[in-house]
N, C-alpha and C positions, 0 to 999 in steps of 0.2 A: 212789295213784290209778292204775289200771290202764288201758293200753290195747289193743284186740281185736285179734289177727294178721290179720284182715279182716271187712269189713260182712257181719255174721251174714244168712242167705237170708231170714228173717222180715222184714227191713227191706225197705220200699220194694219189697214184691211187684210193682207195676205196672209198674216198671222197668225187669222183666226180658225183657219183649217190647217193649220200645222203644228199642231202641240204635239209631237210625235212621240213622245215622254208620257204618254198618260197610265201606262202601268210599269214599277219597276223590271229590271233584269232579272231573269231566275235566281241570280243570287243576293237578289237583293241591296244592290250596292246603290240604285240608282232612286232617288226621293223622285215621286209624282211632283208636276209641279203644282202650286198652291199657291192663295191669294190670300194677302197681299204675300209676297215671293221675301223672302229672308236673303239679308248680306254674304250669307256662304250656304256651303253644301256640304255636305259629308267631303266631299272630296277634299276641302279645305279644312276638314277637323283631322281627316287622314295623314294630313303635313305636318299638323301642330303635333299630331303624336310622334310622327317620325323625325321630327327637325327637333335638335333638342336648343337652335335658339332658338325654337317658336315657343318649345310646350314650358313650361311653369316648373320651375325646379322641385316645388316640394306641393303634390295634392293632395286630397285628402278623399279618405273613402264616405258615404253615406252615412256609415255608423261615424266618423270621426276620426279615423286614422287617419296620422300621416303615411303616406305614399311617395318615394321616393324610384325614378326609372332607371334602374342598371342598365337595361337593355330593351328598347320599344318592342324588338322582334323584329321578323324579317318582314319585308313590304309581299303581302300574297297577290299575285299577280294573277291566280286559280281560284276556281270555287272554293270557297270555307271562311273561315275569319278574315279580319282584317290583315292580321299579323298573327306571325306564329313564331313560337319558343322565345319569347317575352320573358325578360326576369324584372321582376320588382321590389323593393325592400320597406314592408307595413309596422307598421307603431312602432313604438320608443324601442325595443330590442329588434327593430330592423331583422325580421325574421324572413326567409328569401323565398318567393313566391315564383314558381315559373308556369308558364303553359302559355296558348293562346290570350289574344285581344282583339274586340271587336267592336267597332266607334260607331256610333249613332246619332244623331241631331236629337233624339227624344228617348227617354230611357223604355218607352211603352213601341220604339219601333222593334225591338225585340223579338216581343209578342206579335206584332205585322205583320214580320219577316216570318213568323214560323220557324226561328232559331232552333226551338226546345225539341222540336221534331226532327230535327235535324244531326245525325251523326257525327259528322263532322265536326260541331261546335264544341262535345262534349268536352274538350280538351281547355276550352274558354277558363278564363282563371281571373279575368278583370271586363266586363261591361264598362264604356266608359259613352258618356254623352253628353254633348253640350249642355243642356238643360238640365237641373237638379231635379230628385225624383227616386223614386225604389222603387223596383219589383218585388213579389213574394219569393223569396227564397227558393221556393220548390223551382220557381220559371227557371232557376238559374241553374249551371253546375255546380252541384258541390263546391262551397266555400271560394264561389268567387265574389270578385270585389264589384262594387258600383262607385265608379266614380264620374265625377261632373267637372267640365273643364269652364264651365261662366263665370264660378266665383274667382279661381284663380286668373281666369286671363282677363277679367274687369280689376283685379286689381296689379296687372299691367298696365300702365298711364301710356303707352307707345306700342301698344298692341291695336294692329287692324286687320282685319282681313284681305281691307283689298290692296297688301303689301304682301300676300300672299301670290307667287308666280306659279301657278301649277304644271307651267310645263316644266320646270325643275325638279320635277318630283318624277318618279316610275310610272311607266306607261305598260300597257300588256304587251307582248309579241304578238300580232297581227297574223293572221291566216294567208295565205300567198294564195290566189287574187284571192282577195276577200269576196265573200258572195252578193255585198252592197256595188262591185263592178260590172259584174252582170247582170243585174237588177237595173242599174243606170244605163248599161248598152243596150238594153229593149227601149228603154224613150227616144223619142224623137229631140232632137237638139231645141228645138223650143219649150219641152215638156223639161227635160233637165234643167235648162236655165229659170225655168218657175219653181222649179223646185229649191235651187237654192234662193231666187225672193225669196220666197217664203219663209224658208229658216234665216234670211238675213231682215227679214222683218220682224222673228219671231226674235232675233238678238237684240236690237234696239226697243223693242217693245218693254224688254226684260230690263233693259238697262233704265229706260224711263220708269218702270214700276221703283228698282231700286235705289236711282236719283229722286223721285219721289219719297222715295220713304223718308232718307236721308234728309231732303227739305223738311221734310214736317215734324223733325227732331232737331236739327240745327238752323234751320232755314234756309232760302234758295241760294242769298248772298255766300253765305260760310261755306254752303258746301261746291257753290263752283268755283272760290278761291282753292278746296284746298285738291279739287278734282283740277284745276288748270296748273296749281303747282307741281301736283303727282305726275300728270301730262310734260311738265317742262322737262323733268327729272330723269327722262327715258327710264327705261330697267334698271339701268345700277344705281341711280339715288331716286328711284320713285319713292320708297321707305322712307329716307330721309325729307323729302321736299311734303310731306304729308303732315309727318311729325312735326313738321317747325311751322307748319299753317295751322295746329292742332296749339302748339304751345304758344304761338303768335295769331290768336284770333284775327280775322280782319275789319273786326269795331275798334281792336286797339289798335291797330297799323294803320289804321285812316284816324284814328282819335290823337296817338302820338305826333304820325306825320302831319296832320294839320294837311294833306294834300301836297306836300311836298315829294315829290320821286325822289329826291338826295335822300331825305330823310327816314323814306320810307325805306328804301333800299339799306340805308346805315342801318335800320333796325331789324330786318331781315338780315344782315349779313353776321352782323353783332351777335341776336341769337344763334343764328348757325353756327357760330366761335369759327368764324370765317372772315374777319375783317383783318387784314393785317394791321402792325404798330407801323405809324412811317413816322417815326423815329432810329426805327432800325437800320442798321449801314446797308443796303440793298442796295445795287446797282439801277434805281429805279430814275426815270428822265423825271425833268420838272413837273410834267402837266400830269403825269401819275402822282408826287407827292403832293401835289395840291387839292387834286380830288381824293387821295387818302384822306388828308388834313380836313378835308370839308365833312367826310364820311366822320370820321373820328369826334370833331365838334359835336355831330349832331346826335354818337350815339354817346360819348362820355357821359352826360351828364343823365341820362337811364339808362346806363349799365348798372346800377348798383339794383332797381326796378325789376331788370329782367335778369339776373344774373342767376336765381334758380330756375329759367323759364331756358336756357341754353342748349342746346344742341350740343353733342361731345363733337369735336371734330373729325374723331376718329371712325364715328357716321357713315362719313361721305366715302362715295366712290373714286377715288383722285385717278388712278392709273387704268389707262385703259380708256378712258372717254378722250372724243373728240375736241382739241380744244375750243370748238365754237361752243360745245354745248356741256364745257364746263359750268358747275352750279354758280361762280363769281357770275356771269354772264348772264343765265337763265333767271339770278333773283334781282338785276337791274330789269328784266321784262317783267317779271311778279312786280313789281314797283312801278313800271310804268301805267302797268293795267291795273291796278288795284287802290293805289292811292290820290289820283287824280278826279275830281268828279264831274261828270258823272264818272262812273267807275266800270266795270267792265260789267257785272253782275248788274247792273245799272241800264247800263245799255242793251243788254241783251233780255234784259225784261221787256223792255220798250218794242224791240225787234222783234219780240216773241206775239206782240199782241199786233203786229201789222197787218192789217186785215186782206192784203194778199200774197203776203209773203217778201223776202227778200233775195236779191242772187246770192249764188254761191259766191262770187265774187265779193260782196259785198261783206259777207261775213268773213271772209279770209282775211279780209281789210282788216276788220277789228286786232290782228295780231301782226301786221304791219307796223311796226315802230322804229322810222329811217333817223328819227331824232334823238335816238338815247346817250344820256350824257356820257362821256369818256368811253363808254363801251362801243360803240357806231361801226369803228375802224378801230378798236382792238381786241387781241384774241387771249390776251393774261396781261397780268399786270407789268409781266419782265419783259412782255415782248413789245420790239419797235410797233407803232402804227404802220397798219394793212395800206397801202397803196388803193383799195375799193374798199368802199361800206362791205361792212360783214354783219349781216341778219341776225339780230337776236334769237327770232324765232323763225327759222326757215317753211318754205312753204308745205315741206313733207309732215312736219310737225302741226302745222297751223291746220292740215287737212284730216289728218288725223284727232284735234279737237274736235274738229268741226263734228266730224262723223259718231265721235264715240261720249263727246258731250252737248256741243248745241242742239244737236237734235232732238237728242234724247231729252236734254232740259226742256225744251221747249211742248215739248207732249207734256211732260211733267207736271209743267207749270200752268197749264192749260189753254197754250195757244189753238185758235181754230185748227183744226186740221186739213181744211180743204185750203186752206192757204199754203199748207207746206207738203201738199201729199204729191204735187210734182218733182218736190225734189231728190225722192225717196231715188227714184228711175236715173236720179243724175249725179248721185254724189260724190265727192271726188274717190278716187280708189288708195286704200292706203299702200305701203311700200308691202311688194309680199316679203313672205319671212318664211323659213321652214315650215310654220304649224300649216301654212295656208299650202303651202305645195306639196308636203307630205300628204294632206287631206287629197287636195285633188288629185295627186298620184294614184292614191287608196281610191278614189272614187271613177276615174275617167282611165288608168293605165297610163303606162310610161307614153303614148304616144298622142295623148289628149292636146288640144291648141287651147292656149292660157286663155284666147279671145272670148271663152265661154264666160272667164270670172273676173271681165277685165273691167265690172263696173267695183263702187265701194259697196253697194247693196247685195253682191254675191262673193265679194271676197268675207263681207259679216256672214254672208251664209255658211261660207267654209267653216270658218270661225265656230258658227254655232253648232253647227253638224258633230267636228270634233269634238268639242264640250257635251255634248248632250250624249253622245254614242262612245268614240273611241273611249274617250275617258274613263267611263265608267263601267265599260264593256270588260268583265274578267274572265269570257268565256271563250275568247284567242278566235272570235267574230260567231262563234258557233250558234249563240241564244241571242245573238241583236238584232233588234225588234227594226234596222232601220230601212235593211232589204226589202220587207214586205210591206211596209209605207210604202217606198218605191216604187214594187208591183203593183200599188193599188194607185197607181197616177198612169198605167202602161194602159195604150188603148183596148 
């Protein structure tokens, strides 16, 4: 399965005049973007400091100290640091450090930003950046710290970034209308609708650059097993359905199963410490204890194999998920698609290189699976068989791959592009959700018709708008830069 040295030019034409990001926000919070494009952003180092299960219990400063976080500080939502009134406790007499914190992807973005010129910072008391690295002393405040979060979150074995949800995280308060509304009410309705193409070409462009990167580090196979697990997982166990493709490579779950789906599935379930004993006195009918018992044969005898490779069970998200798209359910689809061959990653090489493309239809098929064992027609293991087949993967979900991974894989991997650049204009639309209606709220007014973002190509554009502006915007809309793009598309 081959992957591209880069996103061939035919991909995502519209993209190419919408980098709207090309210089940061006044306050510097917002990285230019850059080639090849990195797995996160500041805005995702922003979570690790404030989430204390993301960040790393004990860091260390440049010089060698340990660095322990009392308190990250408050999320600054205004111009100046990241955080402010940050306490920390350094070296073996844990001596107590307060003031500002300010998070960087590079420790030399400092110097970029014009920090040191800056009043505001002077209060700074820890520099902290992904990548290790020192400034001179002088760049800095007085006696603050440099610390680097790679070493400590590489030695995390279950740390990823894109198990980072950032709409979770603080957002600014927004300016009532914001000036990017009336900026949009000067175009024409056709003019508007190019505008979000274009940032919905420039999101899927983004995302092939960084399913690309990914391939050419684990390869094409590994990494669409463990982007269709993360996909099965919805929000509450994406984290988890990542981890257990991460701990359960997919050369061992096709080398174990031998291409069996029971098997596969038994090994999947097993490391997820998800398989139940059916030995146990459960009220469970015959044809459940016999597929337990089939599940149980196949994974007994390597469970002693994977038995530090497990998932805690405590993991998962149980309460609160819809029973169809409980994870029992979700890792019998991971088993159908993954252990049978050809195999999914398989198939979708082959599709990627058809030389004029295939329907949308066609690929939705590929997550069509009306034959799954014991699961078909049921919704848990206690409950009676459904009266109608019940979808492993329902169609909202299967369109949703489609959009936010086959496509993108397929750039990726260096399918032609005039074979697929029809389908950009027709992809299916994913379900909206707050981020996408809030956006367009913020953009069109309470009295906008949805008909404008009713394809999947402009509901990505919502999508990337907000990521690329609101996000990062902490000046409550006053210095974003997205208004006068805008003007500069008005006749």
């Amino acid at each position: 399965m081959n992957v591209a040295s880069g996103i061939a030019s035919g991909w995502f034409p519209r993209a190419a005049g919408s980098e709207l990001r090309d210089q940061p926000f006044p306050c510097g919070v917002c990285e230019a973007p850059s080639a090849p494009p990195a797995a996160f952003t500041e805005r995702h180092l922003q979570c690790v400091w404030a989430d204390d299960r993301l960040r790393p219990q004990i860091l260390a400063t440049a010089a060698g100290e340990r660095v322990q976080v009392e308190h990250p500080g408050e999320w600054n939502t205004g111009p100046g640091p990241d955080f402010l009134n940050a306490a920390l406790r350094v070296g073996p007499e844990l001596r107590r450090l307060t003031g500002d914190v300010e998070i960087h992807i590079r420790p030399a973005d400092w110097q970029r930003h014009r920090h040191a010129e800056d009043p505001r910072y002077r209060r700074v008391c820890a520099h902290v950046a992904f990548y290790p690295g020192t400034l001179p002393a002088a760049e800095l405040p007085a006696g603050a710290l440099q610390i680097a979060l790679r070493p400590a979150l590489d030695a995390l074995p279950d740390f990823s970034f894109d198990n980072i949800d950032l709409m979770a995280y603080p957002v600014a308060a927004r300016a009532t209308p914001p000036p990017c509304r009336a900026a949009m009410s000067r175009l024409t309705p056709p003019q508007r609708g190019a505008a979000l193409d274009a940032a919905g070409e420039t999101r899927l462009r983004r995302r092939a650059e960084l399913l690309q990167s990914a391939m050419l580090d684990r390869g094409p196979a590994q990494v669409i097993y463990e982007e269709v697990l993360a996909a099965l997982g919805y929000r509450p166990n994406k984290a988890p359905f990542r981890r257990l493709a991460r701990l359960l490579p997919l050369d061992r779950l096709r080398e174990k199963s031998a291409g069996d789906p029971i098997r596969a599935y038994a090994l999947l379930m097993g490391c997820g410490s998800l398989l139940p004993d059916p030995t146990s006195k459960r009220a469970w009918d015959d044809a459940t204890k016999s597929f337990l018992r089939r599940c149980w044969d196949a994974w007994w005898p390597l469970s002693d194999e994977f038995l530090a490779r497990r998932l805690p069970r405590a993991d998962w998200a149980r309460t609160g998920i819809r029973p169809a798209n409980r994870p029992e359910r979700r890792l019998m689809a991971a088993a159908l698609l993954f252990a049978p061959s050809p195999s999914l990653p398989e198939r979708i090489a082959a599709i990627a290189q058809h030389p004029r493309g295939v329907s949308t239809d066609r690929l939705l098929a590929l997550f069509d699976l009306p034959d799954a064992p014991y699961w078909s027609n049921r919704l848990s293991f206690s409950s009676a068989p459904a009266p109608e087949p019940v979808a492993l993967v329902g169609q909202s979900r299967a369109q949703a791959i489609l959009v936010n991974l086959l496509l993108p894989a397929f750039a990726a991997m260096g399918a032609p592009a005039e074979a697929w650049k029809a389908m950009l204009d027709d992809l299916p639309a994913e379900e909206s959700n707050e981020l996408i209606q809030q956006t367009a709220l913020r953009l069109f007014g309470p009295d906008h018709t949805p008909r404008l973002y009713r394809s999947g190509l402009r509901r990505q554009g919502l999508i990337q708008i907000h990521h690329d502006y609101c996000l990062g915007d902490r000046s409550l809309c006053a210095a974003c830069p997205f208004p006068k793009t805008v003007e500069s598309l008005a006749p």
